[in-house]
N, C-alpha and C positions, 0 to 999 in steps of 0.2 A: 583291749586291743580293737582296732578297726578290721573286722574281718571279711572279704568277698567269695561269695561261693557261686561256683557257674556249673548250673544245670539243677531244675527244680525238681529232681525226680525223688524215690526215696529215698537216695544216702542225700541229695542235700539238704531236705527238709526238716530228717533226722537231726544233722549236724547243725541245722541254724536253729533250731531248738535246743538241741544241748550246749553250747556255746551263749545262745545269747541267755539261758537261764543262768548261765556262769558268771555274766554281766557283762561280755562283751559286746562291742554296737558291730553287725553283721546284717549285712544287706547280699542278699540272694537277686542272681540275676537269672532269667527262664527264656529259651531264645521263642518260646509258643506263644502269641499274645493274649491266650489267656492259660493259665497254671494249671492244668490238669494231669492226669494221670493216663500213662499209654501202654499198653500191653491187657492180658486178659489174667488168669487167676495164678496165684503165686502159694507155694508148701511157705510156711512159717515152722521151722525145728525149732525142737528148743532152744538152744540156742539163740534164735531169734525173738523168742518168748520172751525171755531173760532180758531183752534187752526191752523190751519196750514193757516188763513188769518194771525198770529202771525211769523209763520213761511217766510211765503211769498211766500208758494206755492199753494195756495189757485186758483188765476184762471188756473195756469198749470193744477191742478189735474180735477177743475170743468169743461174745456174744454174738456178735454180725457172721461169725466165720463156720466151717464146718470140721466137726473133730475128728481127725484120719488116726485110725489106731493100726494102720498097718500101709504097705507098700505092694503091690502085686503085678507082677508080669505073667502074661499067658500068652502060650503060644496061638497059631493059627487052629492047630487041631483040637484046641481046647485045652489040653494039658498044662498044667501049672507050672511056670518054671523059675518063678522064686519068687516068696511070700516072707515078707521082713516084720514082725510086729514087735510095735515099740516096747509092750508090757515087757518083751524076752529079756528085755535088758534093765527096766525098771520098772513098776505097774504105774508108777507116777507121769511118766512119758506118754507121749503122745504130739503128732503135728495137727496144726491148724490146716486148710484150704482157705484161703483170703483172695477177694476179688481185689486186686491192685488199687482202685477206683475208692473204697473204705480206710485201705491202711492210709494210702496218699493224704485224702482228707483229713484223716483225724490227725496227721505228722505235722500236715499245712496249719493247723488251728492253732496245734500245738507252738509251733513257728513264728505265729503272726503274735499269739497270743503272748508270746514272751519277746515282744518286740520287734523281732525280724522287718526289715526293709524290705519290697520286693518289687522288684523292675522288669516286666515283663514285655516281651518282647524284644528281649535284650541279649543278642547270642554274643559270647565270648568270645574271641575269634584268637586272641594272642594277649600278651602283657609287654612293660618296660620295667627292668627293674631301677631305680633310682637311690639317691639317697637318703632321700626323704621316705621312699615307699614303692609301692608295689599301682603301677599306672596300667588299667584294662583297656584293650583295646576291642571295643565292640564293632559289632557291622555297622553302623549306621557311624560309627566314626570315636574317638577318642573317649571314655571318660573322664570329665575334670576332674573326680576324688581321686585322694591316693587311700591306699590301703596297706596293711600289716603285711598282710598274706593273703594268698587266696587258696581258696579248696576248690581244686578240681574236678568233678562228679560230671562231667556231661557226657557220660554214657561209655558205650563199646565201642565206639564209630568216634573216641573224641579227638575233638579240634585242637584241644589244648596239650594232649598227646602229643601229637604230629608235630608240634612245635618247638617242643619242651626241652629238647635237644637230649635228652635222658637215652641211653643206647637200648635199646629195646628187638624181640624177634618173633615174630608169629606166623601164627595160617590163617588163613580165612578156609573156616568149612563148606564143600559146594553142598553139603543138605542143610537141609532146615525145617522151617513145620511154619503150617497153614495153622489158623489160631480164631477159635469163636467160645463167645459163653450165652449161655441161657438156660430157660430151665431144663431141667435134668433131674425124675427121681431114679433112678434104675440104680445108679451107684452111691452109696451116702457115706458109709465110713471110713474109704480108703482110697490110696490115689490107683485109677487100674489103666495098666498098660496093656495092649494088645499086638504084637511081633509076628512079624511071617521072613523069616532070613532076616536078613539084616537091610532090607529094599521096602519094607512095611510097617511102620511104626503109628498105632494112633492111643492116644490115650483120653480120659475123661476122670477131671480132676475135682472132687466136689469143694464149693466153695460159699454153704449157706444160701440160705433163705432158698431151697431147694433148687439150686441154681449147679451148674459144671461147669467147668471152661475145658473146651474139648482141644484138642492138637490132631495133626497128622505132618508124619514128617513128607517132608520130600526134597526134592533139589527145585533152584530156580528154572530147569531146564524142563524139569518132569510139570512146574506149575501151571508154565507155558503151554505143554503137549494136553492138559487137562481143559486150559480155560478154552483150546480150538475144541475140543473134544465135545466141551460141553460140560455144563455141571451138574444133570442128570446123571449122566454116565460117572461123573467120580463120584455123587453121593453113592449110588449102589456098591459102586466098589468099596466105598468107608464101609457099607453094610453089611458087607458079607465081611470085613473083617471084622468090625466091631458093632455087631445089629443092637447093643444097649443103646450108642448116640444115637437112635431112631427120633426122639423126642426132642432133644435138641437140633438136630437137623433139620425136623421139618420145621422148625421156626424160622429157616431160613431161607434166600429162594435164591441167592448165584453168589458167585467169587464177592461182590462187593459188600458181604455181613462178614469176610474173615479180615484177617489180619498175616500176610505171607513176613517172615521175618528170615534172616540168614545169623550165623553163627560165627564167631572169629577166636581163637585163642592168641593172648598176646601176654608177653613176660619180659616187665622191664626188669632193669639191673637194679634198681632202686626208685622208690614213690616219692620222693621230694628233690628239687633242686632250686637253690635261692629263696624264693617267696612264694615258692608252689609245691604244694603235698595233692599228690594223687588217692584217689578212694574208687571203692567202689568197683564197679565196670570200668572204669573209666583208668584204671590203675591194674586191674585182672582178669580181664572178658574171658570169660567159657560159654562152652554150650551148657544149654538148661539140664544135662541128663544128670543131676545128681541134685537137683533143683536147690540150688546154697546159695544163688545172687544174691537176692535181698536179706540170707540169715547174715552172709560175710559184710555187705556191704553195711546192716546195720550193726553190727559188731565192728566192726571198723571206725564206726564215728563214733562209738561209744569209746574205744580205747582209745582214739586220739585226744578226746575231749579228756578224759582222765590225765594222758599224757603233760597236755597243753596244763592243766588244772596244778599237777607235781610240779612240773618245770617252771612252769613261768616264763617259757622265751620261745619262741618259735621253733630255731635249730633244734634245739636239746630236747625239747617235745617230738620233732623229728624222727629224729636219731631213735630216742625212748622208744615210739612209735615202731621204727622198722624192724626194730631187736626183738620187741614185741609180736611181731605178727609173721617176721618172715617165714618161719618153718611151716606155723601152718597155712599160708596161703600158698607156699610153695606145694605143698602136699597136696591141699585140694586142685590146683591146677593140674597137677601131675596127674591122678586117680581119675581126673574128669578128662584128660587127653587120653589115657589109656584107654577109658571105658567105652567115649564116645563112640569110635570104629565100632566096636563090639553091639552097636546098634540102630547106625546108619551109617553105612557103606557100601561100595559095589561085592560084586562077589559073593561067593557062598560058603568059604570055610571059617572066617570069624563066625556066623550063625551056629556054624554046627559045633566048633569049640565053647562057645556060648552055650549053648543044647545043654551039650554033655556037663559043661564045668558048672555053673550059677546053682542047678537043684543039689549039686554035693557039697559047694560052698557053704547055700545057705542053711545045711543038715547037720555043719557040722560045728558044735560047739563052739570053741576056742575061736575059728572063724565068723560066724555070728556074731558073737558079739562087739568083731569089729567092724562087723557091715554094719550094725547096729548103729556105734558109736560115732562112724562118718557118716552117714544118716540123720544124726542129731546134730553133726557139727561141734563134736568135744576133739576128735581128731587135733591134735596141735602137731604132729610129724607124725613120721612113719610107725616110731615106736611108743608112741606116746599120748595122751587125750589128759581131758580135763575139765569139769563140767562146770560151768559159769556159777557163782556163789555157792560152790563147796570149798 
C-alpha cells in the first residue's frame, strides 16, 4: 500500500518504520524544514520498552537513557507524599528517563533506513478523498500523489483534527509548565516532583549522560507576570521550592533556554474516518501528569501496524484497531483528566484532599499495585491490565 503520514514526531517515525518494514512504500511529510525533535526529556514505561525491544532499538535507547526505579512527590515542607517503585510490582520493572532528541534519532534512522520517503517542510493542512485515493492538501499548495491512507500524527494542536469532520469534545487547560534540560547530578534514579498546594509544581526528570529535564508548571498568565518580573526573581522562587535544580539552573541565564508549552484534553468519538486514522496526540491530547504520550502513542503504531498486517485492507484494520485500543485509551484519558486538577489548579482544597488521600493510597496494598500497573501502562480499563508479551 501507498502510505502518507503527517507529522514527523515520534508516533510517525515509529509508524513509517513499522509499515515500511512490512513492505509498504510510506512517505512521511514534517511541516519543520528540517526533521528534528521538540520537547525536552520523556519517562519510557514499560510498556513502551516493549515496543521498541519490537522495534529493536530497545538497548540503543536504554544505554543513552537513565534507569528510574521509582516515582516520588514531596511536598513543600519536605514530607513525602507518595513514592511508587516499580520493583513493588515486579523487580523486573523499571522506567527509562529519555531525552526526546535520542529516542527521535534512533526512530528517524530506523525510518529512513527501511525506506521511508520524507518531505520536509511539508505541513498537512487537509486531504480529498477520491476514487483512486487519498489527495493531500499541503501549505504550499496540492500534492500530485495519491495515496492509500494517511496516518495522522501531527500533534495535540492538529490541523488534520480540525478538519476531519470526526465529532469530537475538549478543554484546553489554562496551566502548563516552563521546560529546560541540562546537566543535572542531584537526582539520578527516579522521576522527583516537588508540590506546594496545587499553584506549585516543579519537577526534575533524570534523562542520562548526567543530564535532567527540569519542569515548572504554571499558567500563560502567571509566565507573563514572571518574564516582567524578571528571571532572577522566578529562579529563586524555583529554589526555594526545589534547591536540587540549582545546577541545572544556573546553566541557564533568562526565559529564552526554556520551553513554555500549554496542555489540551480532547476525545473523539472515533480515530478513523474514510482514508484517515488518527494516533497519537493527535488522536488523544492529555496533560503530561501521568507522563504515557509517547508510551501510548508508540503502542498505538505498533498495534495498528499488527492490525493493518491481520487484515489486509485499510477499513478492517480500522475498525480491528478501535476495538483494540478503545477501553484503554479511554481509561488513560479519563485518570489523566481526573488527576490533573489534583495538581495544577486554582484553589486550596484539591491540595489538601491530595495531602490526606495519595500517602494512604499509595500504603495501601491492593491499591498499589494498581497505581503501579497505570504507571507501567498495562492498565487496559478500569478493571483490567495486561502486560505486553505475557
Amino acid at each position: 500500500m501507498k502510505i502518507a503520514i503527517a507529522g514527523g514526531g515520534i508516533a510517525g517515525t515509529a509508524a513509517a518504520a513499522l509499515l515500511a518494514q512490512q513492505g509498504h512504500t510510506v512517505t512521511l511529510f514534517e511541516q519543520a524544514v528540517h526533521c528534528g525533535p521538540v520537547g525536552a526529556g520523556i519517562m519510557i514505561q514499560p510498556v513502551g520498552q516493549w515496543v521498541l525491544q519490537q522495534l529493536g532499538l530497545y538497548e540503543q535507547i536504554a544505554a543513552e537513557s537513565a534507569r528510574l526505579n521509582a516515582i516520588e512527590a514531596v511536598r513543600e515542607s519536605g514530607k513525602r507524599l507518595i513514592r511508587l517503585e516499580y520493583q513493588r510490582l515486579h523487580p523486573d520493572l523499571f522506567g527509562l528517563g529519555v531525552h526526546r532528541g535520542r529516542l527521535f534519532t534512533a526512530l528517524l534512522n530506523l525510518a529512513q533506513q527501511a525506506g521511508t520517503e520524507i518531505h520536509e517542510g511539508s505541513r498537512v493542512i487537509g486531504y480529498q478523498n477520491g476514487s483512486a485515493g487519498l489527495t493531500l492538501q499541503l501549505e504550499q499548495g496540492e500534492c500530485e500523489e495519491q495515496f492509500d491512507f494517511l496516518i495522522a500524527v501531527d500533534g495535540s494542536r492538529s490541523q488534520l483534527r480540525s478538519v476531519s469532520g470526526i465529532p469530537q469534545r475538549g478543554v484546553e487547560y489554562e496551566y502548563g509548565a516552563l521546560w529546560a534540560t541540562g546537566k543535572c547530578t542531584a537526582v539520578r534514579d527516579h522521576l522527583l516532583q516537588l508540590v506546594s498546594g496545587t499553584h506549585r509544581l516543579a519537577g526534575l526528570l533524570p534523562i542520562g549522560q548526567d543530564e535532567c529535564s527540569f519542569f515548572w508548571g504554571l499558567t500563560a498568565d502567571q509566565f507573563s507576570h514572571y518574564q516582567q518580573q524578571g528571571f532572577d526573581q522566578w529562579k529563586q522562587e524555583v529554589l526555594a521550592l526545589c534547591p536540587l535544580a540549582e545546577e541545572l539552573l544556573s546553566q541557564t541565564t533568562g526565559f529564552q533556554d526554556y520551553t513554555f508549552t500549554t496542555y489540551r484534553s480532547i476525545s473523539l468519538r472515533n480515530w478513523h474516518a474514510d482514508r484517515v486514522i488518527f494516533m497519537g496526540d493527535a488522536a488523544h491530547p492529555t496533560s503530561p501528569h501521568l507522563g504515557q504520550g509517547a508510551n501510548l502513542a508508540l503502542e498505538d503504531v505498533w498495534v495498528f501496524a499488527e492490525c493493518l498486517q491481520q487484515q489486509g485492507d485499510f477499513q478492517s484494520a480500522c475498525h480491528l484497531y478501535e476495538s483494540s485500543r478503545r477501553s484503554k485509551l479511554r481509561f488513560y484519558q479519563r485518570i489523566t483528566g481526573w488527576l490533573s486538577p489534583f495538581f495544577q489548579s486554582p484553589g486550596v482544597l484539591r491540595g489538601w484532599g491530595r495531602d490526606l488521600s495519595l500517602p494512604v493510597m499509595s500504603q495501601t496494598p491492593v491499591l498499589r499495585e494498581q497505581m503501579l500497573k497505570t504507571l507501567c501502562g498495562f492498565k487496559t480499563g478500569w478493571l483490567h491490565s495486561s502486560q505486553p508479551g505475557k
